[in-house]
FIZATOR-897317 format. One record per residue: residue number from 1; residue in three letters; x, y, z of N, C-alpha, C in turn. Coordinates in steps of 0.05 Angstrom, whole numbers, plus 5000, padded with zeros to 4 digits. Last residue first. Example, Ala and Ser with C-alpha at 12.3 -4.5 7.8 and 13.67 -1.06 7.14 Angstrom:
BEGIN
(rec 2,"Ser",(5257,4955,5142),(5273,4979,5143),(5258,5001,5157))
(rec 1,"Ala",(5264,4886,5156),(5246,4910,5156),(5264,4934,5156))
This chain:
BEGIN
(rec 160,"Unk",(5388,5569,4986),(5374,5578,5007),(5373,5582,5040))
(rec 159,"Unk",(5443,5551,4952),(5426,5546,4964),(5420,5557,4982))
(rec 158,"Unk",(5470,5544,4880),(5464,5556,4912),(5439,5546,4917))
(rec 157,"Unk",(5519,5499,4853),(5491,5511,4859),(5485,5531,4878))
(rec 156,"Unk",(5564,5474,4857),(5564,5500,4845),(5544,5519,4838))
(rec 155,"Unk",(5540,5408,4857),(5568,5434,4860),(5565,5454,4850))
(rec 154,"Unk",(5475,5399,4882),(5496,5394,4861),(5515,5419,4863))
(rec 153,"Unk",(5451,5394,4945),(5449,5407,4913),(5477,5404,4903))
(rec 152,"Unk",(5432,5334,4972),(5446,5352,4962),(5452,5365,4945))
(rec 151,"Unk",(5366,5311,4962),(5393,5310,4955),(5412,5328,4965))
(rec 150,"Unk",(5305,5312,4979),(5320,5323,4991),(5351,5314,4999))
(rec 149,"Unk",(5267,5280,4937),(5294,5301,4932),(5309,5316,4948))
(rec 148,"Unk",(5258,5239,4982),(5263,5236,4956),(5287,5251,4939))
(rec 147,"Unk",(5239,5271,5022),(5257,5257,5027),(5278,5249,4998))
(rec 146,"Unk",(5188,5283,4991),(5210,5314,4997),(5230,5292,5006))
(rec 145,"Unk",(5154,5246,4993),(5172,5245,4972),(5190,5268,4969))
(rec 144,"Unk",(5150,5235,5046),(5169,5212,5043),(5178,5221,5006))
(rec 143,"Unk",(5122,5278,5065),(5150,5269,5077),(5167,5253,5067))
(rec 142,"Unk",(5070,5281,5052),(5090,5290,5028),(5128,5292,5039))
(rec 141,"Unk",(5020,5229,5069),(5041,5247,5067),(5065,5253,5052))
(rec 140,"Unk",(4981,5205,5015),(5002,5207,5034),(5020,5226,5040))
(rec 139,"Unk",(4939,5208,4973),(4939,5233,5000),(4951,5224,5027))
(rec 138,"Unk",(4962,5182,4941),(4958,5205,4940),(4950,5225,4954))
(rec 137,"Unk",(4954,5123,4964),(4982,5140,4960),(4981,5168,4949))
(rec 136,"Unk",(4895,5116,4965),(4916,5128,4987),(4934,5139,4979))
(rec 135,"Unk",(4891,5117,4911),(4876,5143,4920),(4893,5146,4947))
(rec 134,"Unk",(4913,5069,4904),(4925,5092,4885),(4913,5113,4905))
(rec 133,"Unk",(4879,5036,4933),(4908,5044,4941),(4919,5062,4929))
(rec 132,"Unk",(4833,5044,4901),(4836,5050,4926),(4862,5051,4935))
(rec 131,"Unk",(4854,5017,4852),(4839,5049,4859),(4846,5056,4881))
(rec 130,"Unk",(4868,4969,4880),(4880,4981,4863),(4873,5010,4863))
(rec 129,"Unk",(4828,4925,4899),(4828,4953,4915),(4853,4970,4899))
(rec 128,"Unk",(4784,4886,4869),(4799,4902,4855),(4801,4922,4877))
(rec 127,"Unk",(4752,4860,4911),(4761,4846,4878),(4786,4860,4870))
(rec 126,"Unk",(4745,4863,4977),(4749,4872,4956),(4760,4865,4928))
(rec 125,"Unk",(4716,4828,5030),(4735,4828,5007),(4726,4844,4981))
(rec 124,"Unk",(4700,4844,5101),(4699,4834,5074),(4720,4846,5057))
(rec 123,"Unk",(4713,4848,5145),(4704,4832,5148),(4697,4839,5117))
(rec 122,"Unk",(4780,4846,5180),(4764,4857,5162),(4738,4842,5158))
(rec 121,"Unk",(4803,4819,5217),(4773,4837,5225),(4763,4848,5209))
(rec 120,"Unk",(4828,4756,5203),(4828,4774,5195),(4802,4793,5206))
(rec 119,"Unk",(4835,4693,5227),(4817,4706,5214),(4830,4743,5219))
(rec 118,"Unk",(4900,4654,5222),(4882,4665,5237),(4857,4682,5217))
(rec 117,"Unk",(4962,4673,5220),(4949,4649,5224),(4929,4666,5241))
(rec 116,"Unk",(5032,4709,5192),(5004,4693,5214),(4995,4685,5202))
(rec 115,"Unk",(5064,4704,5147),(5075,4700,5171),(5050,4696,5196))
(rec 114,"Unk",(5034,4700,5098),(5048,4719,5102),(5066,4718,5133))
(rec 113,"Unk",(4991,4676,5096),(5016,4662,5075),(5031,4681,5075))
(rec 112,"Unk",(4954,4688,5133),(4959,4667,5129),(4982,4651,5119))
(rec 111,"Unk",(4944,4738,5108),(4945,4747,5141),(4964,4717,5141))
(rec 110,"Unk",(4922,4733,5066),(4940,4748,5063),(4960,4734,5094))
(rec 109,"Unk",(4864,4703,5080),(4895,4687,5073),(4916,4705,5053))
(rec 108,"Unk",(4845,4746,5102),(4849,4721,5122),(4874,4703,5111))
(rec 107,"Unk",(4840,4786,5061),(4857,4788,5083),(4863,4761,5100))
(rec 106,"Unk",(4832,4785,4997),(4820,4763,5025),(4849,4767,5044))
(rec 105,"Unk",(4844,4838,4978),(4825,4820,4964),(4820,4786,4977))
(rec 104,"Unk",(4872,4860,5016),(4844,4868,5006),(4830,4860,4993))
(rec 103,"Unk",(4922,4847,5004),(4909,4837,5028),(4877,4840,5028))
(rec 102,"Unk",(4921,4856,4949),(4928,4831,4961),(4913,4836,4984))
(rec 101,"Unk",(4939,4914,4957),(4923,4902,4947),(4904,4871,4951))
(rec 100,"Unk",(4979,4915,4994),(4945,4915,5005),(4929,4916,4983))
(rec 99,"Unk",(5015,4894,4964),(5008,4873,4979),(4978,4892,4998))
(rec 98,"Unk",(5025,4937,4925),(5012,4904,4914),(5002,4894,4947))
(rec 97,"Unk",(5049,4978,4951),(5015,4977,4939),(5001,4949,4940))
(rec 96,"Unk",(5071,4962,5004),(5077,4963,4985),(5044,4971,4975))
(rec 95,"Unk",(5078,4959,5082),(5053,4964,5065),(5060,4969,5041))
(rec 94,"Unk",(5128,4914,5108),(5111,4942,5095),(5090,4943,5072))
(rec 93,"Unk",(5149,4867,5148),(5137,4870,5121),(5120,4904,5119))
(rec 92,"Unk",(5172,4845,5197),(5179,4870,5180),(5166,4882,5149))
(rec 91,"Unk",(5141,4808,5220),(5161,4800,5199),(5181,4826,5190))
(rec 90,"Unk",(5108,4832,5253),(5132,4824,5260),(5152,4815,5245))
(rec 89,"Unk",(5062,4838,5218),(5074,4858,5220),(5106,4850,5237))
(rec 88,"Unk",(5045,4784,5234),(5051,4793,5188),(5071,4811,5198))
(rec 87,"Unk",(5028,4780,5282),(5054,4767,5263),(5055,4773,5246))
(rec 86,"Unk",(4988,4814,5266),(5012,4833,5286),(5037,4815,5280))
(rec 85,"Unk",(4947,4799,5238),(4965,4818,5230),(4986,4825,5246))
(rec 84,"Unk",(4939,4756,5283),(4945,4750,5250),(4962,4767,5241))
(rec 83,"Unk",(4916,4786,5329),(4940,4772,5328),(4955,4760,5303))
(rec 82,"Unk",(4894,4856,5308),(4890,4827,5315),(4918,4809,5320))
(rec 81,"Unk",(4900,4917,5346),(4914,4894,5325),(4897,4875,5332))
(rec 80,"Unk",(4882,4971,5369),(4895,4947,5376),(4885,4920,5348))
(rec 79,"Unk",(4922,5032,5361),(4912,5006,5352),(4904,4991,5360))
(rec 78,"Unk",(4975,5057,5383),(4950,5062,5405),(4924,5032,5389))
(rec 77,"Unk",(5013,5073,5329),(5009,5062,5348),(4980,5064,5372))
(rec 76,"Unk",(5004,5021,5277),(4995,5045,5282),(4993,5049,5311))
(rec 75,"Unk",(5029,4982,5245),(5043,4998,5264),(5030,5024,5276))
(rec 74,"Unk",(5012,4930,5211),(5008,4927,5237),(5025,4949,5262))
(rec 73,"Unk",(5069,4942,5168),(5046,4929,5178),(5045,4938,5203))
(rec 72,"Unk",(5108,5011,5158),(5110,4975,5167),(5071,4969,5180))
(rec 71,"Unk",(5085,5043,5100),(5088,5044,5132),(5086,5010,5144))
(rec 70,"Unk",(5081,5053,5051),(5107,5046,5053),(5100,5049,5085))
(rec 69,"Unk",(5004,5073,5056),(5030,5063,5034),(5057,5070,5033))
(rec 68,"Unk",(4986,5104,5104),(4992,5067,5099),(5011,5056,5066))
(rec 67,"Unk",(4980,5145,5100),(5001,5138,5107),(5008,5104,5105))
(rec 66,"Unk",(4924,5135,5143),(4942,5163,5128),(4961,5149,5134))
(rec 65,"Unk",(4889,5107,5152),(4900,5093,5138),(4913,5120,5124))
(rec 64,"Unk",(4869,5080,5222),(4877,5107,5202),(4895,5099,5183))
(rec 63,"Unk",(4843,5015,5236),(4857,5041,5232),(4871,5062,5216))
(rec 62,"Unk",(4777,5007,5246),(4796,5001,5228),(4812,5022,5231))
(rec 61,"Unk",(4736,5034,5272),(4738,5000,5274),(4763,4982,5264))
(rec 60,"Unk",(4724,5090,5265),(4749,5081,5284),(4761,5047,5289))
(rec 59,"Unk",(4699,5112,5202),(4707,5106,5224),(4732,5093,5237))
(rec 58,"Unk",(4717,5173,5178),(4704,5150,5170),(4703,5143,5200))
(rec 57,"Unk",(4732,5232,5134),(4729,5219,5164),(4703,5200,5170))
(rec 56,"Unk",(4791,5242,5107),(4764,5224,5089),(4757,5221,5126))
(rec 55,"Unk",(4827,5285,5125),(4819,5278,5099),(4796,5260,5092))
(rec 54,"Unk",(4813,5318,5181),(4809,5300,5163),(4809,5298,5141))
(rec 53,"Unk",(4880,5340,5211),(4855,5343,5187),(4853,5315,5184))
(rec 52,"Unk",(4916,5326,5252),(4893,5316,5262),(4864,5332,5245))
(rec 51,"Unk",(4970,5324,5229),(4962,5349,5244),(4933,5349,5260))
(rec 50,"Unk",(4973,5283,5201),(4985,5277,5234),(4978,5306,5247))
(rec 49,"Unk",(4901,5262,5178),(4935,5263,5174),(4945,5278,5207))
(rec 48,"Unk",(4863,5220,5175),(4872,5240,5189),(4899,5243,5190))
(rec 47,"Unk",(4810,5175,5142),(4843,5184,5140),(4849,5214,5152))
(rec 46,"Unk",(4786,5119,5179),(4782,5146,5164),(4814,5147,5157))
(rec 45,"Unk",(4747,5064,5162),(4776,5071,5167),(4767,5103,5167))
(rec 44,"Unk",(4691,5031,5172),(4713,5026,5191),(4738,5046,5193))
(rec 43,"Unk",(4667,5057,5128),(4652,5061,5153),(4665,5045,5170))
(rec 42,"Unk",(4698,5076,5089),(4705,5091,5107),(4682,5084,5127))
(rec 41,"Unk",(4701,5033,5051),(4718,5035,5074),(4721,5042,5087))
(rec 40,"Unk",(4662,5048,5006),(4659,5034,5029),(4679,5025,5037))
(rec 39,"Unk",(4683,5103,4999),(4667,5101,5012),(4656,5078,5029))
(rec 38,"Unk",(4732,5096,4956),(4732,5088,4980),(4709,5092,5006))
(rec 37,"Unk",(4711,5097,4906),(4713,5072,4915),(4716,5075,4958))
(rec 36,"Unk",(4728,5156,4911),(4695,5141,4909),(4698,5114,4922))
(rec 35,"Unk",(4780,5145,4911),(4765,5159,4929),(4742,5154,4931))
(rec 34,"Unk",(4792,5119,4852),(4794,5109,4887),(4779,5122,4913))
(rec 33,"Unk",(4784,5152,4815),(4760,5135,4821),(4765,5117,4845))
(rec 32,"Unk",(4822,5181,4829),(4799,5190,4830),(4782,5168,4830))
(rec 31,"Unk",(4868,5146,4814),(4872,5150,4847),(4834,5178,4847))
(rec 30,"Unk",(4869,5085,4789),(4864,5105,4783),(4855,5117,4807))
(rec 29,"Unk",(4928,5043,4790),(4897,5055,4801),(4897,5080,4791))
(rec 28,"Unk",(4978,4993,4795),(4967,5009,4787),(4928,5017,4788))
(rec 27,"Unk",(4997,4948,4832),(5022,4973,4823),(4997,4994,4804))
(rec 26,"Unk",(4948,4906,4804),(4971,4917,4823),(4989,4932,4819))
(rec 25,"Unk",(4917,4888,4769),(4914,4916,4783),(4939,4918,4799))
(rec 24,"Unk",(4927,4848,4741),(4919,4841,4776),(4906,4869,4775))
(rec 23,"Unk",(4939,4864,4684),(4924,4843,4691),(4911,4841,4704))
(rec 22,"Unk",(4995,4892,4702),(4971,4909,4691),(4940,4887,4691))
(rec 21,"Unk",(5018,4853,4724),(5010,4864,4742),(4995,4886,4723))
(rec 20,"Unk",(5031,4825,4672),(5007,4802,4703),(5012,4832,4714))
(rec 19,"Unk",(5051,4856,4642),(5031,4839,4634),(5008,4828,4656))
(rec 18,"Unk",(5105,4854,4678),(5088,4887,4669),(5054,4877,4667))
(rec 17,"Unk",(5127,4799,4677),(5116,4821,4700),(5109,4840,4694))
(rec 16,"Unk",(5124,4796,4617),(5112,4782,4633),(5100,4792,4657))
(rec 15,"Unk",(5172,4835,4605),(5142,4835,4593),(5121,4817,4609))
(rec 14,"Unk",(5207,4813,4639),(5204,4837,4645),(5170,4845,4632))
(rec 13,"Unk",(5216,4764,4610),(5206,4768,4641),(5196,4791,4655))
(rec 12,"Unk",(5233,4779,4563),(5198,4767,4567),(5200,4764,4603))
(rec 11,"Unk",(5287,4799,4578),(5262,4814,4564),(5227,4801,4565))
(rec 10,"Unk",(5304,4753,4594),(5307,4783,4613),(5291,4792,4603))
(rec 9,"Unk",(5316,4722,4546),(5295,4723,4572),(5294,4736,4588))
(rec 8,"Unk",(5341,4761,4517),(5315,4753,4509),(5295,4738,4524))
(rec 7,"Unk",(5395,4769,4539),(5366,4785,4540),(5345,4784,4532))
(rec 6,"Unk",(5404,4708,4536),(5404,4718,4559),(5381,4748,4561))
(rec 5,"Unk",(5413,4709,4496),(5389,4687,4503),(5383,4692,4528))
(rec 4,"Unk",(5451,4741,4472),(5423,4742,4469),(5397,4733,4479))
(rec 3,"Unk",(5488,4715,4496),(5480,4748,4514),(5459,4744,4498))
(rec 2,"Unk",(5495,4666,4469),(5491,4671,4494),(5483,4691,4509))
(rec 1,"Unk",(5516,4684,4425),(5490,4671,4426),(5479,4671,4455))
């Protein structure tokens, strides 16, 4: 009776968190209609990947957001930061989807309940940036998912 009760709350927790985050948007976007969406972001951010293409070329008020999904807060270097985000970013906290989601939908009290204190430069809020983070993570660099499979090939494979 006990392992049951046990996965039977394992199981509505797991339904629960699926439930609230299809709900929020978080963990999920549609990464075409992000791109659109992202027009208005690009009159602070652009996206230039490290060979110096532009993928979306916006502006400089906000920084380059190639790469912002799994890159520690507040690390771009040459930037200059506000002091809010630079304690968030001292925590060690990384850019996850959910939490620029989150931050995108009132950075000031992301910035706030996250390790700083303080107003935020964004200067407005987004309802839903879900899209929009889907659309980043799709024109992040492809380092981190060649990392992914870059396993060792299995016994008795060849290799190149």
């Amino acid at each position: 009776m006990t392992k049951f009760l046990a996965f039977t709350a394992a199981a509505l927790l797991a339904t629960s968190a699926a439930a609230f985050a299809d709900g929020h948007g978080h963990g999920h976007g549609d990464p075409k209609k992000g791109e659109k969406e992202f027009n208005r972001c690009k009159a602070c951010h652009m996206i230039v990947d490290d060979a110096g293409n532009a993928i979306v070329k916006g502006g400089k008020t906000g920084p380059n957001l190639y790469g912002v999904v799994g890159r520690p807060v507040a690390s771009v270097e040459g930037f200059k930061y506000g002091d809010g985000i630079l304690a968030v970013g001292e925590t060690g906290m990384v850019w996850e989807p959910e939490l620029l989601v989150e931050y995108a939908m009132d950075p000031t009290k992301f910035i706030d309940t996250h390790g700083g204190s303080g107003r935020s430069k964004m200067t407005f809020k987004i309802k839903d940036a879900s899209n929009i983070v889907a659309f980043l993570a799709s024109v992040a660099p492809e380092a981190a998912a060649d990392e992914a499979t870059d396993e060792a090939p299995a016994e008795g494979t060849a290799t190149e």
